[in-house]
C-alpha positions in Angstrom: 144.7 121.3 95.7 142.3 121.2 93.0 141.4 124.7 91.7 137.7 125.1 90.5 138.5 125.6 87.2 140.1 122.3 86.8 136.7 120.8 88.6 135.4 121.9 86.4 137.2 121.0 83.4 137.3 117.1 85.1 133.1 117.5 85.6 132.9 118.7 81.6 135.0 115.8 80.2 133.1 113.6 82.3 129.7 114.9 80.9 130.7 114.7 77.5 132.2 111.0 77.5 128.8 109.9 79.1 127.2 111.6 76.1 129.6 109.6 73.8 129.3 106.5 75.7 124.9 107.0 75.0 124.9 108.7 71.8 128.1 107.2 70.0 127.2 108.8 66.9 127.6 111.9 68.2 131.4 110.8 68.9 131.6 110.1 64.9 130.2 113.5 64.4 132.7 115.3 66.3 135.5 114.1 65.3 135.0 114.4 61.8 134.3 117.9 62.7 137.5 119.0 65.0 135.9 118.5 68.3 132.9 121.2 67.6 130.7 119.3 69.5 132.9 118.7 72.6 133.7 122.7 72.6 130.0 124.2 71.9 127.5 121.4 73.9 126.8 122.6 77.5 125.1 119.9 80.3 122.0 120.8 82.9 120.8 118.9 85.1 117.1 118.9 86.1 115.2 117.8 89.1 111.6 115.7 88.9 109.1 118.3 87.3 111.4 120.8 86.2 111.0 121.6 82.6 113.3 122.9 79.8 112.0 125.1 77.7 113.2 128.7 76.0 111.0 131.5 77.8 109.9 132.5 74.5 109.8 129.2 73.2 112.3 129.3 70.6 114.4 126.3 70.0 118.1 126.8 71.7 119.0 123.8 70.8 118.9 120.1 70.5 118.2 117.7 73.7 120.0 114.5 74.7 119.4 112.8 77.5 122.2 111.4 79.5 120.6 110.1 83.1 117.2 110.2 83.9 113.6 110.3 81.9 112.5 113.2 79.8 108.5 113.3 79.5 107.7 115.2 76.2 104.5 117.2 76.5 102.2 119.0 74.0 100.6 122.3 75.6 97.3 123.7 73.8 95.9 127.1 73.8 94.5 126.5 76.9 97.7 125.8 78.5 96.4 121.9 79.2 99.4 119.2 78.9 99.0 116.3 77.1 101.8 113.5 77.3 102.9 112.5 74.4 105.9 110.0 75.0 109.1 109.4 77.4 112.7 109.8 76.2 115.5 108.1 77.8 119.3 108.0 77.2 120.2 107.1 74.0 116.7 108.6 72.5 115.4 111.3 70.5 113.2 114.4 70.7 111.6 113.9 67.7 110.0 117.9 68.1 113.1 119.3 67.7 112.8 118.2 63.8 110.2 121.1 63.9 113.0 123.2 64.8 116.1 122.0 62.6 113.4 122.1 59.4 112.0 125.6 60.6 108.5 124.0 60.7 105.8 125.7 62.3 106.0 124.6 66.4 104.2 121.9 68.0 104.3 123.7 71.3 106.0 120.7 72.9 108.1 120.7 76.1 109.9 118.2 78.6 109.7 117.9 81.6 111.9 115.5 83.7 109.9 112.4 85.5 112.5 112.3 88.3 116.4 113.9 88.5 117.9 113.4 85.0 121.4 115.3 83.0 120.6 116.2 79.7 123.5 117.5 76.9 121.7 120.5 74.8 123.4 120.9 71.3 123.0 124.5 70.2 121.3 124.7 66.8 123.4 126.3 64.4 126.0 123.6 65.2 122.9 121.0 64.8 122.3 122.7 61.3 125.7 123.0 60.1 127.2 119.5 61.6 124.8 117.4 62.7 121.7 117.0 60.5 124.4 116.7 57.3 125.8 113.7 58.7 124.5 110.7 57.2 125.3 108.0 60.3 123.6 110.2 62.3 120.7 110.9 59.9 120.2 107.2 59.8 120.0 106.9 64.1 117.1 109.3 63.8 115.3 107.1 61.4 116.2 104.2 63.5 114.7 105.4 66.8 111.7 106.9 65.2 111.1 103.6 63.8 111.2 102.3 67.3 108.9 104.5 68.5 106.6 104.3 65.5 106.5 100.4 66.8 105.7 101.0 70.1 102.8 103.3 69.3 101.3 100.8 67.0 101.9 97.8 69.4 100.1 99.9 72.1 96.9 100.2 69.8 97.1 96.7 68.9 96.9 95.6 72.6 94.1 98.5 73.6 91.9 97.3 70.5 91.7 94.1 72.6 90.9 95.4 75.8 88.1 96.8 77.2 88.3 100.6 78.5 87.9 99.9 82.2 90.5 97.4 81.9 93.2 99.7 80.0 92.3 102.5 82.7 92.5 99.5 85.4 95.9 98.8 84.4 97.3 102.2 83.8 96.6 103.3 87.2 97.7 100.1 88.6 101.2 100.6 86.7 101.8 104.2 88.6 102.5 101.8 91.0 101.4 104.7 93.8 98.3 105.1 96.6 97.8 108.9 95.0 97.9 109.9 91.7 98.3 113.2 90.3 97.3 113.3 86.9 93.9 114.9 85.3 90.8 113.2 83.3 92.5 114.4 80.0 95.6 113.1 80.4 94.6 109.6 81.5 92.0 109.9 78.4 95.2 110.2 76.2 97.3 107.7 77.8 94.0 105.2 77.1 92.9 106.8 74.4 89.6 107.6 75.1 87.8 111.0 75.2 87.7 112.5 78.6 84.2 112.4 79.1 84.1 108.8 78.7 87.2 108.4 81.2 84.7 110.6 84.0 82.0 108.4 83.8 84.3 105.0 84.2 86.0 106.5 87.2 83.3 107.8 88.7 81.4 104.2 88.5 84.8 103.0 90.0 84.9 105.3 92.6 81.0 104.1 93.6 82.8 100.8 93.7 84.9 102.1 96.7 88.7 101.5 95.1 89.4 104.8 94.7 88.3 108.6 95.5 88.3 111.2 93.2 90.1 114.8 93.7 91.1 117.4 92.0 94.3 117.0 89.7 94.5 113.5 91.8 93.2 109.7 92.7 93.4 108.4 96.0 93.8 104.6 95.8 91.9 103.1 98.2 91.6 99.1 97.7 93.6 96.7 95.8 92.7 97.4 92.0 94.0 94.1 90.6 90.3 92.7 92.1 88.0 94.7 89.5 90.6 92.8 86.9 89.5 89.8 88.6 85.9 90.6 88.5 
């Protein structure tokens, strides 16, 4: 019989060789440093629209993502969410350079878009281990760069589309008959100023294809026609 302490023993060498298998680097890192991170990194997992996040917002430590998608948020003073961008396995929270570097915060959190494990490095093994190793200084340039490149493709292609047509195709690509999501959000996501993204749905809703709620759109005809039009 298996006792539960060998469960979970089996369950914890499991978790970290899947965060090996999508963060090799991290593999390098340990074992040039007698298995620190193997001993000190703990595993969650979190369900769709959970969010991790200290209660007093202090950093407790690094994220990777082993299953699932991460959405990073930035949070104003008015408590309004903006998304900023998605992190899968293998990628980086570029925020938690605010933490490492002791910069003031960006008031960024994540939330998970449906059930996802993450692997949280606590951050004075980060400090001490981590952020001095050069192979793994070099993966956060590397996926920063990637992410610098999709931003910049994603201006390129929205310079050469018209508004309606961005908006169009961003609604049609949550692939969903209601969509929860608010006026500032979708102005980000299209970038646009929110005002601007009332008006166009509200001419788009006279059009009958959709109906306007709060924190929500109901879907109501085929979208793909006003592409059409």
């Amino acid at each position: 019989m298996i006792s539960n302490n060998d469960e979970e023993l089996n369950n914890r060498s499991k978790n970290i060789e899947s965060l090996y298998s999508k963060y090799p680097v991290l593999e390098k890192v340990d074992k040039k440093n007698n298995g620190i991170i193997s001993e000190q990194a703990y595993f969650k997992t979190l369900y769709a629209d959970e969010y991790i996040k200290a209660t007093d917002g202090s950093c407790q430590g690094i994220l990777f993502v082993l299953e699932g998608l991460i959405n990073i948020q930035k949070i104003n003073q008015n408590g309004e969410q903006t998304n900023l961008y998605n992190i899968k396995e293998g990628e980086f929270c570029h925020e938690a350079l605010s933490c490492i570097s002791n910069f003031e915060s960006l008031n960024i959190t994540g939330k998970a878009i449906h059930y996802s494990e993450v692997c949280i490095i606590p951050m004075e093994i980060v400090r001490q281990y981590i952020m001095k190793d050069e192979e793994f200084l070099l993966y956060i340039y590397e996926d920063l760069h990637r992410k610098f490149n999709a931003v910049i493709e994603n201006k390129v292609e929205m310079m050469h589309e018209s508004l309606e047509t961005r908006l169009i195709k961003f609604l049609i690509s949550k692939n969903s008959k209601i969509i929860y999501t608010t006026h500032s959000e979708l102005a980000f996501e299209v970038d646009s100023a929110r005002e601007v993204i009332s008006r166009r749905l509200k001419s788009i809703e006279k059009r009958g294809y959709i109906k306007l709620e709060r924190g929500k759109i109901i879907i109501l005809k085929d979208l793909n026609e006003v592409l059409k039009i």
